[in-house]
C-alpha positions as CSV (number, residue, x, y, z in Angstrom):
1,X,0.0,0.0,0.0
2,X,2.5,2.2,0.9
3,X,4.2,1.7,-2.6
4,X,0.7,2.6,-4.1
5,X,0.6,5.9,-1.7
6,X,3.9,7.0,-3.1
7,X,3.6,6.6,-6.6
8,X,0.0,8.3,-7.1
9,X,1.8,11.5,-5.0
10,X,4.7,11.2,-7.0
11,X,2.1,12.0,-9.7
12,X,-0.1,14.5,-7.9
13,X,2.2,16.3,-6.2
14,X,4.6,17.0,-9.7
15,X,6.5,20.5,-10.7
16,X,3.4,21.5,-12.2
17,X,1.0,21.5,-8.7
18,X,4.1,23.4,-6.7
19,X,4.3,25.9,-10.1
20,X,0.6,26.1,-10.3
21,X,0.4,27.3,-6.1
22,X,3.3,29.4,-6.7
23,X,2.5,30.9,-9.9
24,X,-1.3,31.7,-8.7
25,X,-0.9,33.4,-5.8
26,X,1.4,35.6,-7.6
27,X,-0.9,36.0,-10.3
28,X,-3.8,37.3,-7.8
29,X,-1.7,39.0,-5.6
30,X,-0.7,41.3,-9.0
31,X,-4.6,41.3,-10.1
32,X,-6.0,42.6,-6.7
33,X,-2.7,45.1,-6.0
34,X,-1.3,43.1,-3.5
35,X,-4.6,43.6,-1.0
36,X,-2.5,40.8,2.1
37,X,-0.2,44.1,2.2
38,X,-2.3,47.2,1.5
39,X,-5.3,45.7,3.5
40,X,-3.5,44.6,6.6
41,X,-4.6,46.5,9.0
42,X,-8.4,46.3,7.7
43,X,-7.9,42.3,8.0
44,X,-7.2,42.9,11.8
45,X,-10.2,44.9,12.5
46,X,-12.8,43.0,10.8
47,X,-11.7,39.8,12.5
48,X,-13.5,41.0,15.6
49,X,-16.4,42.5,13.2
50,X,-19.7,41.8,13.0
51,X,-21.7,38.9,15.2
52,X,-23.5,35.6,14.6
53,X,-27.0,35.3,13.7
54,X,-29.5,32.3,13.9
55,X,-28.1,31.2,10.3
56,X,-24.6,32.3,10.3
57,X,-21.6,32.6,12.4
58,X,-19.6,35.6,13.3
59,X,-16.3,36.6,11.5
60,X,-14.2,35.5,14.6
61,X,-15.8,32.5,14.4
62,X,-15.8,31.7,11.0
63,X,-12.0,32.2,11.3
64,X,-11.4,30.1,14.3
65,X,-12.9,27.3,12.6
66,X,-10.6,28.0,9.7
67,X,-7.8,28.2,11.5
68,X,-9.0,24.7,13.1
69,X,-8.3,23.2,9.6
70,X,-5.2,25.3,8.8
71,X,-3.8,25.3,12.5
72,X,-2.7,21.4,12.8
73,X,-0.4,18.9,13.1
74,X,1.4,20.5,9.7
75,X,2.4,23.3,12.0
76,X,4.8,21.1,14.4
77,X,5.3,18.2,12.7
78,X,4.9,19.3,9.2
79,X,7.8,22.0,9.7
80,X,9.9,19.3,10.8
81,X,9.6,16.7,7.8
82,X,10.2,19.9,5.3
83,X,13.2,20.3,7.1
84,X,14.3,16.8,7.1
85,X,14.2,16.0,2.8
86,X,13.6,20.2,2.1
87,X,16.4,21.5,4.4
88,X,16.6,24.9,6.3
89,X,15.7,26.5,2.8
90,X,12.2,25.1,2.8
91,X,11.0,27.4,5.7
92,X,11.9,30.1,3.3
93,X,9.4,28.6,1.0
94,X,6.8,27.9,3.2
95,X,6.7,31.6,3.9
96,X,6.4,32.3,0.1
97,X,3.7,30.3,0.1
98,X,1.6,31.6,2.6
99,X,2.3,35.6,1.4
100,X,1.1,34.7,-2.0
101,X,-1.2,32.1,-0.8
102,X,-2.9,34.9,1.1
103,X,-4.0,36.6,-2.2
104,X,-5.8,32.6,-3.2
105,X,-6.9,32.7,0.2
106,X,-8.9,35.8,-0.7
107,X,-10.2,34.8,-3.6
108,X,-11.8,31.8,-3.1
109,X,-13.3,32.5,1.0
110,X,-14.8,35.6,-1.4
111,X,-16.1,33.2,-3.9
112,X,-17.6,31.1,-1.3
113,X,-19.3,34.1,0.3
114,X,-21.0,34.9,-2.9
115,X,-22.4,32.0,-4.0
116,X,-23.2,30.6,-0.4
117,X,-26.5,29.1,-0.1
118,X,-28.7,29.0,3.4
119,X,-29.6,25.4,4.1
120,X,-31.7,24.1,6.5
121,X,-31.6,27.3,8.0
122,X,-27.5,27.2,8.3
123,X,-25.4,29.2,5.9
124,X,-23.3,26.7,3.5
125,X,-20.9,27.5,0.8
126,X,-17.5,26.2,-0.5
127,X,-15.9,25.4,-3.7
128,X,-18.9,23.2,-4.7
129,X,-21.2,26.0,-4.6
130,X,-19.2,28.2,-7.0
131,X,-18.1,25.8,-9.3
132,X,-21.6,25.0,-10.0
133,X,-23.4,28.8,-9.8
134,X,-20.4,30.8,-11.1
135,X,-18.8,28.5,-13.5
136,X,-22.6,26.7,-14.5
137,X,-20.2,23.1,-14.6
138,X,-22.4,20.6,-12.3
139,X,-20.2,18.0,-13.0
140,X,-17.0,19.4,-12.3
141,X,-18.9,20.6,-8.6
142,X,-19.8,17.2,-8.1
143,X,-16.7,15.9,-8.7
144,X,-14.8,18.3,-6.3
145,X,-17.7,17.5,-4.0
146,X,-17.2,14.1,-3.9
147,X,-13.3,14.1,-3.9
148,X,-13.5,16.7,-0.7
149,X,-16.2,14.0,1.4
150,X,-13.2,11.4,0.5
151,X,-10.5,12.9,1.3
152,X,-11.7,15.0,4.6
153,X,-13.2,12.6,5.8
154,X,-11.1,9.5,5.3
155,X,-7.5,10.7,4.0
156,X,-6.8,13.5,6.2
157,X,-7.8,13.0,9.4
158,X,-5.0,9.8,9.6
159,X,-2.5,12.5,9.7
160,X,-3.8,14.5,12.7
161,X,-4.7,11.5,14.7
162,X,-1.4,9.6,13.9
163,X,0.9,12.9,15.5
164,X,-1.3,13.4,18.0
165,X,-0.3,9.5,18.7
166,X,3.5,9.6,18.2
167,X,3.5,12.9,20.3
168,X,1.5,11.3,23.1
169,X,3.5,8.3,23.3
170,X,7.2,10.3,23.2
171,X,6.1,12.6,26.2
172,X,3.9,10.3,28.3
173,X,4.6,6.8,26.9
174,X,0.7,6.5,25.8
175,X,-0.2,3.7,23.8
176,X,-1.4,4.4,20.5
177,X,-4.2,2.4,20.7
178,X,-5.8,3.9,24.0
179,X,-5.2,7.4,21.8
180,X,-7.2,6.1,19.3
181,X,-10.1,5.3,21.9
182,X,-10.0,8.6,23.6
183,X,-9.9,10.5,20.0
184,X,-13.3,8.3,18.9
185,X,-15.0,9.3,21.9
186,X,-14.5,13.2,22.4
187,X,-14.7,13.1,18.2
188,X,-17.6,11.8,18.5
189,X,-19.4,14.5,21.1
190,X,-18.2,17.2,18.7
191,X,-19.2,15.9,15.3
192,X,-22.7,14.7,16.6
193,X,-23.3,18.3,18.3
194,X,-23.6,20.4,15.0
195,X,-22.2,23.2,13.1
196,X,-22.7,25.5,15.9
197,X,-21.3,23.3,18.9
198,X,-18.0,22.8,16.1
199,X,-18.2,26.9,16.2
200,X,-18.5,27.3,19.3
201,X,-15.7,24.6,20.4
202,X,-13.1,26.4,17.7
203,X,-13.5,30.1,19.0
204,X,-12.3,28.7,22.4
205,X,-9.7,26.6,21.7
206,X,-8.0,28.3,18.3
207,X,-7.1,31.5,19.6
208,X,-5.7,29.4,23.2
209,X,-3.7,26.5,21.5
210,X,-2.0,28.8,19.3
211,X,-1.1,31.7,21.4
212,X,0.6,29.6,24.2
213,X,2.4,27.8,21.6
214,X,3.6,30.9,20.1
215,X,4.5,32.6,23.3
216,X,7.0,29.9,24.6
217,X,8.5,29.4,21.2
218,X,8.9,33.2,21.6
219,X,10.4,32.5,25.1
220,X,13.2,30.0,23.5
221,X,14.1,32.3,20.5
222,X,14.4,34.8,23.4
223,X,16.8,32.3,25.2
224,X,18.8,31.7,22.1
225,X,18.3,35.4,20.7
226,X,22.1,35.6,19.3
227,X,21.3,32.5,17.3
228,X,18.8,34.1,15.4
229,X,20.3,36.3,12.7
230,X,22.5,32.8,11.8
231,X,19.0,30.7,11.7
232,X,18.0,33.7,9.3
233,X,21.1,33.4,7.0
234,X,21.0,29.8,6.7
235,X,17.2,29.9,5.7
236,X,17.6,32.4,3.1
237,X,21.1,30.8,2.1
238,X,19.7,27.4,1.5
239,X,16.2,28.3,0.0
240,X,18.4,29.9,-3.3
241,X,21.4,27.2,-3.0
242,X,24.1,29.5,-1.8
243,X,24.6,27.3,1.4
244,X,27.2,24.8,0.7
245,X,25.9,21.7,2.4
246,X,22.6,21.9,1.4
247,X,23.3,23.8,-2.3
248,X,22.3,20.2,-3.8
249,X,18.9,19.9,-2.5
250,X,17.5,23.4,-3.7
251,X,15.0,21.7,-6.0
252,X,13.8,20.2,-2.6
253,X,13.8,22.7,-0.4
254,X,11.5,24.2,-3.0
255,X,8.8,21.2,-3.2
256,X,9.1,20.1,0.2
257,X,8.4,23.7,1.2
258,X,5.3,24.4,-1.3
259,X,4.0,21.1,-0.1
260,X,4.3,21.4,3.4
261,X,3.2,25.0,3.4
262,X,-0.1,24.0,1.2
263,X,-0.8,21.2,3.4
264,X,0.0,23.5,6.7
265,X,-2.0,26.8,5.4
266,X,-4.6,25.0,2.8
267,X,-4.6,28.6,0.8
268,X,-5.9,27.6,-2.4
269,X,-6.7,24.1,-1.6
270,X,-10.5,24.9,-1.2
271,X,-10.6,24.1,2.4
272,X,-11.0,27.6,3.7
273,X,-13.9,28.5,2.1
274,X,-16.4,26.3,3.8
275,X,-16.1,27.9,7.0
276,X,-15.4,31.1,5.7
277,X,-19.0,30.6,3.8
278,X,-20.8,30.1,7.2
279,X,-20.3,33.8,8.4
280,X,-22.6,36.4,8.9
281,X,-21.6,39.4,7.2
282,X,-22.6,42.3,5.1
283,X,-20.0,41.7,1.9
284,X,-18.0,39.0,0.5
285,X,-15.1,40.9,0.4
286,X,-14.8,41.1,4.7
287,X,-14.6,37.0,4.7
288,X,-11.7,36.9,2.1
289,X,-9.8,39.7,4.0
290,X,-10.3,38.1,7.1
291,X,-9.4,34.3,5.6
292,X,-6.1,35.5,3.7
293,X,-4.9,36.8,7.3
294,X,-5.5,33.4,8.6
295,X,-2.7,32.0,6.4
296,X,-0.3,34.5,7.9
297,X,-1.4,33.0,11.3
298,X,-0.9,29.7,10.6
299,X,2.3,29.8,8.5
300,X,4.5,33.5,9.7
301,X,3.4,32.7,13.0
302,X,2.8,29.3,14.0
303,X,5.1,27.5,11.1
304,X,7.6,29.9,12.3
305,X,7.7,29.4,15.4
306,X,8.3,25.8,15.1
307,X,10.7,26.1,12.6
308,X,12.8,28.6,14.7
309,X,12.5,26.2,17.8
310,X,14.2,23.9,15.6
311,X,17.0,25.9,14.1
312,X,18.5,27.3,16.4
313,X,18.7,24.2,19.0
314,X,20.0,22.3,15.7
315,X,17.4,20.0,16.8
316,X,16.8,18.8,13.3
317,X,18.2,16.1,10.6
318,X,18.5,16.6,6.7
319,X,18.8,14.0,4.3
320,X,19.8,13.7,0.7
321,X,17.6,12.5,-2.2
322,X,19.5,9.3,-2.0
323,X,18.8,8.8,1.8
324,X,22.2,9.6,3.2
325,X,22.5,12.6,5.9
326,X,23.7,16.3,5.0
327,X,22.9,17.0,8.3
328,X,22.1,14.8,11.9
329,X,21.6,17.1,14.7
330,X,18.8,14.4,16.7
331,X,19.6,11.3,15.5
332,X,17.6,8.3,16.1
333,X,14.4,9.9,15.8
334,X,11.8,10.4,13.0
335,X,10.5,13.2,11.2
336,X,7.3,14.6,13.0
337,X,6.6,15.8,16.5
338,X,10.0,14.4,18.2
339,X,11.5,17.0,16.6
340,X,9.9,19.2,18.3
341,X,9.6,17.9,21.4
342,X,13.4,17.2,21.6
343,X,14.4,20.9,21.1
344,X,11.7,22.0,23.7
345,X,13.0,19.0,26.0
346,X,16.5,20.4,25.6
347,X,15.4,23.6,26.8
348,X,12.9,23.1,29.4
349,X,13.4,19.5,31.0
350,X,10.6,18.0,32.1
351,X,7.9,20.5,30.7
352,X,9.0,20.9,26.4
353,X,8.0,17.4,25.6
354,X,4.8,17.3,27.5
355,X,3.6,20.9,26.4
356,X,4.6,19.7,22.7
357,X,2.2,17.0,22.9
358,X,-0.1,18.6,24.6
359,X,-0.4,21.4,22.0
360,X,-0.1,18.8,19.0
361,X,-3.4,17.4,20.3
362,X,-5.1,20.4,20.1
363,X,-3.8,20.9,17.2
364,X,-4.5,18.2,15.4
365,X,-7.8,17.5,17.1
366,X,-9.3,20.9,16.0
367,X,-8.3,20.0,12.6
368,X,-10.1,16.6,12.4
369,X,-13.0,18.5,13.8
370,X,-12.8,21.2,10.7
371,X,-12.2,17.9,8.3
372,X,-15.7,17.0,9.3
373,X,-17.3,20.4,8.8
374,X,-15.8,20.4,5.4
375,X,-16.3,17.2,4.2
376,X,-19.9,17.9,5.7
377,X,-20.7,20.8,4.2
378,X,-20.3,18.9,0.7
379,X,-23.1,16.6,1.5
380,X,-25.1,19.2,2.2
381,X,-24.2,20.4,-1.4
382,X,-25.1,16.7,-2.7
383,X,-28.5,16.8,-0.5
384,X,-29.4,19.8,-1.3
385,X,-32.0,18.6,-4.0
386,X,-32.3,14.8,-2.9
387,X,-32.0,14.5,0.5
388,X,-29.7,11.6,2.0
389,X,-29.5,11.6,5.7
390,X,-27.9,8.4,5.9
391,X,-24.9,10.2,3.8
392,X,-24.4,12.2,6.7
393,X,-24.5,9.4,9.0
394,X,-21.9,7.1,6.8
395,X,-19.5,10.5,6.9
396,X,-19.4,10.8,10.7
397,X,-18.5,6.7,11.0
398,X,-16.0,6.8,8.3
399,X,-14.3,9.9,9.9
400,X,-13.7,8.4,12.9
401,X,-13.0,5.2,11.7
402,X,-10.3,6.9,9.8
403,X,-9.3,8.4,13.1
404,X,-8.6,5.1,14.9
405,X,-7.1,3.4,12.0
406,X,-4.7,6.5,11.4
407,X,-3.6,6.6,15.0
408,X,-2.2,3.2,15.0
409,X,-0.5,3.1,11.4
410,X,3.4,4.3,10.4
411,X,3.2,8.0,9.6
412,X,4.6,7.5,6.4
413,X,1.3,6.1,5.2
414,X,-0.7,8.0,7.4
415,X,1.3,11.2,5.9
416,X,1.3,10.3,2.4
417,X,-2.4,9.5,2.4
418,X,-3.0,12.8,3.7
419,X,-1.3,14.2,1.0
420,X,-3.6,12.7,-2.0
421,X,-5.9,14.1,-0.1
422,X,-4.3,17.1,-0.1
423,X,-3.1,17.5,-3.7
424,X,-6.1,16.2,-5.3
425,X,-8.5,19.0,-3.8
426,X,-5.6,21.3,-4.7
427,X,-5.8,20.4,-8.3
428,X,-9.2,20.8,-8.7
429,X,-9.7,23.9,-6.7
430,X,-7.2,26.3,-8.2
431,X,-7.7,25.6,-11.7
432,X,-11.7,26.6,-10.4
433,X,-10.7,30.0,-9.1
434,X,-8.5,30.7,-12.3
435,X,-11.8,30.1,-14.6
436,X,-13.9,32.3,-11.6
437,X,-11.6,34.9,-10.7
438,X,-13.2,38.0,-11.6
439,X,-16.2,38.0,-8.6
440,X,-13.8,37.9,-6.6
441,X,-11.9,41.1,-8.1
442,X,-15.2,42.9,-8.5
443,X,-16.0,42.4,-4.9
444,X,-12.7,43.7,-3.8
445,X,-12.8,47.1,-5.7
446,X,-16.7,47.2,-5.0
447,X,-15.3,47.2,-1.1
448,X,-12.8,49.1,-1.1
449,X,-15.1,52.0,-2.8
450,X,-17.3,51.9,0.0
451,X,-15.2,51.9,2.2
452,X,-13.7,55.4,0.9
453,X,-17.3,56.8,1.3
454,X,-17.0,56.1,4.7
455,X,-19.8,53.2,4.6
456,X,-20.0,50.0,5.7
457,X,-19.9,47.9,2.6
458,X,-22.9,46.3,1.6
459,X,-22.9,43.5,-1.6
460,X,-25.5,44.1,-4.2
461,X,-24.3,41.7,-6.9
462,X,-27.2,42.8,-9.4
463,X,-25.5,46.3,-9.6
464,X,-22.4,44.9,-10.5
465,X,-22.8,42.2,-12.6
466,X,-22.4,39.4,-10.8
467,X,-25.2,36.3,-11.5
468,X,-25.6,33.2,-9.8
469,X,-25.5,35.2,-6.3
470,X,-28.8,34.0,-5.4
471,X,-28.3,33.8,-1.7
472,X,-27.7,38.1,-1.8
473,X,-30.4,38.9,-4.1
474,X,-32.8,36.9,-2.2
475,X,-32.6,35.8,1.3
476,X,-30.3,37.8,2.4
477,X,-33.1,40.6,2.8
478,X,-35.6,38.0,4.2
479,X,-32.6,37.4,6.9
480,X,-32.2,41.1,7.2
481,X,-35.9,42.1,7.6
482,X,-36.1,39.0,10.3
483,X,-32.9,40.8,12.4
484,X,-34.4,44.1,12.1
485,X,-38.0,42.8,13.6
486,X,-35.7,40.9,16.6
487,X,-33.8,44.4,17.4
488,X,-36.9,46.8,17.0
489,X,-36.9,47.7,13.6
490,X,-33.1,48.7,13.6
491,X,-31.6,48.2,10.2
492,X,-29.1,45.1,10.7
493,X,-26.1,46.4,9.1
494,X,-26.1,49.8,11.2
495,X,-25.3,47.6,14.4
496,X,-22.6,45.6,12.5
């Protein structure tokens, strides 16, 4: 099996997927004037814009749940494998990936806001939902549809579960298999609870998880402050070659560092804009802002801070194409969370390892629970005209059968599964978003000269040309109206 998992990557994840990520965010970062820079500050404030409503989430929320896909176990043990067969350089690229992944990231949470639908009284959107409305190609939605149900909910989650796993067992000596028990049950409370109980469970433990990880990573860069501007050197060095031991590996360091970044952020992989398409707000345009600072969370922040950990302890091994080491600095252990855990061991006996693993399982466990929203969210797209409740049913067994069955296998397979998954949804998605850019662009410039009025943007796709928005030119007014009656006739968007 594991022979089969590498050669369909080997094919998936070719020079034309990392040139196609690369090349696209550059592309939309040019077409909307570079908005991750110009609009920084405006990302920052509309994250703690706007609230929920019976139907929708609120901003925050919709990003916390976001980030409890993006935020996973790619941020600690991810770094660390793109270390391993990418070398220092491919933290370098992992960084390029998330600032012009940012400008994907807009594009398609935007997309997603504009052609969400509201379903059984819930907001729902996602790369589904445009595909079909905004490109008119049912079979191509259907497709992604089905590839996302498959590959959230049974190819992706092995990842999580198996580095929660390996990093239980290397701080507390945790048998895999009780993991897998515990993970089944508290899974299983979550997924069964609904979209709101998944909100409500992400804006609590996002914002905790990766803010006290970020803080003591902080705390050992601190510690190791005049090893920093060498860290930086050898990044940059290796990322373009110029660093001598690592000069033969550049091609590596460049699709280890796409890949890892992509699995770690998800900008452009068509994961984002499912929860981004569950929020409550007034334009598309707020969503994408809000969802392209979201990959700078995950990747400049949390990536980072992993990635520095590991640098400057030396923590960290590198190996050649053909298997022999460039560079052993921890040897004996494998790729993933001991990384980690070794340099914070190293640093802080008797507290690293456990707060590693602790923070892994959050991690990771937040990101299983996102997997199911996603992979949820398009069986809602497939019910929409025939409903299928057992669909629904079938998803939530799968998902944590995948769970259990993850925790207890190698990580290569559990790894290279989860990047089919991955790459496939990749594939699909961006080559979307180049045929249904322009929305996107419209909405943008359509914000942004609203905002120099002084108002609070409002979308009105009829007035700029924009079909298939169905949910704006229709409910949303039925939704408004039913706000207004709730808050004494106050029009909704003058509390917002």
């Amino acid at each position: 099996m594991q022979a089969a998992v590498d050669f369909l990557n080997g094919w998936i994840w070719s020079k034309g997927l990392i040139f196609l990520c690369l090349g696209v965010g550059l592309f939309f970062s040019i077409r909307t004037r570079f908005a991750q820079v110009r609009h920084f500050g405006e990302m920052i404030r509309l994250m703690f814009d706007g609230k929920s409503s019976d139907s929708g989430v609120s901003s925050f929320q919709a990003l916390a749940m976001t980030l409890a896909g993006r935020v996973g176990t790619g941020n600690i043990a991810g770094v660390a494998t793109a270390i391993t067969f990418g070398g220092p350089g491919a933290v370098f690229w992992m960084w390029m990936t998330a600032f012009l992944g940012a400008s994907s990231a807009y594009v398609e949470s935007t997309l997603g806001q504009i052609y969400k639908e509201k379903i059984n009284g819930e907001y729902r959107g996602g790369p589904a939902f445009y595909i079909e409305k905004g490109l008119g190609m049912k079979r191509y939605a259907l497709v992604f549809a089905i590839a996302t149900i498959f590959a959230c909910g049974v190819l992706l989650p092995g990842t999580q579960a198996n580095s929660i796993a390996a990093g239980l067992q290397n701080a507390m000596g945790i048998d895999p298999n009780v993991t897998a028990g515990i993970l089944a049950v508290i899974l299983g409370f979550i997924i069964f609870g609904g979209v709101k109980r998944i909100a409500s469970f992400a804006e609590i433990v996002v914002p905790f998880m990766a803010l006290g990880y970020i803080i003591v990573a902080c705390v050992i860069v601190a510690l190791n402050i005049h090893e920093l501007p060498h860290v930086l050197s050898l990044i940059f060095k290796s990322a373009f070659g110029m660093e001598a031991g690592f000069g033969a590996i550049l091609g590596l360091a460049v699709q280890w560092g796409v890949k890892r970044g992509v699995y770690s952020n998800e900008a452009g992989q068509g994961t984002g804009p499912h929860a981004s398409s569950a929020a409550a707000v007034s334009h598309p345009a707020k969503q994408g802002l809000v969802q392209a600072f979201s990959v700078y969370i995950d990747t400049l922040f949390v990536c980072s801070a992993t990635a520095f950990m590991l640098l400057i302890t030396g923590q960290y091994n590198v190996q050649g194409p053909d298997g022999n080491a460039l560079y052993t600095g921890i040897a004996g252990v494998v790729a993933g969370p001991g990384y980690t855990q070794t340099a914070m061991e190293n640093i802080m006996p008797g507290f690293g390892s456990i707060f590693v693993a602790v923070a892994l399982f959050f991690f990771a466990f937040t990101t299983i629970v996102a997997y199911y929203y996603i992979a949820e969210t398009n069986i809602a797209y497939l019910n929409r005209k025939v409903n299928r409740p057992w669909l629904t049913l079938v998803l939530k067994m799968a998902l944590m059968a995948s769970t259990v069955y993850g925790t207890v296998k190698t990580a290569d397979l559990a790894w290279g599964l989860g990047d089919i998954g991955v790459g496939l949804m990749a594939w699909l998605n961006i080559t979307a978003i180049l045929m249904l850019q322009k929305p996107a662009f419209i909405a943008l410039r359509d914000y942004e000269a609203q905002k120099a009025q002084g108002l609070d943007p409002v979308f009105h796709p009829e007035k700029l040309g924009i079909k298939g928005a169905d949910y704006w030119t229709g409910h949303q007014s039925e939704d408004n109206l039913e706000e207004e009656r709730k808050h004494g006739g106050q029009p909704v968007y003058d509390r917002v």
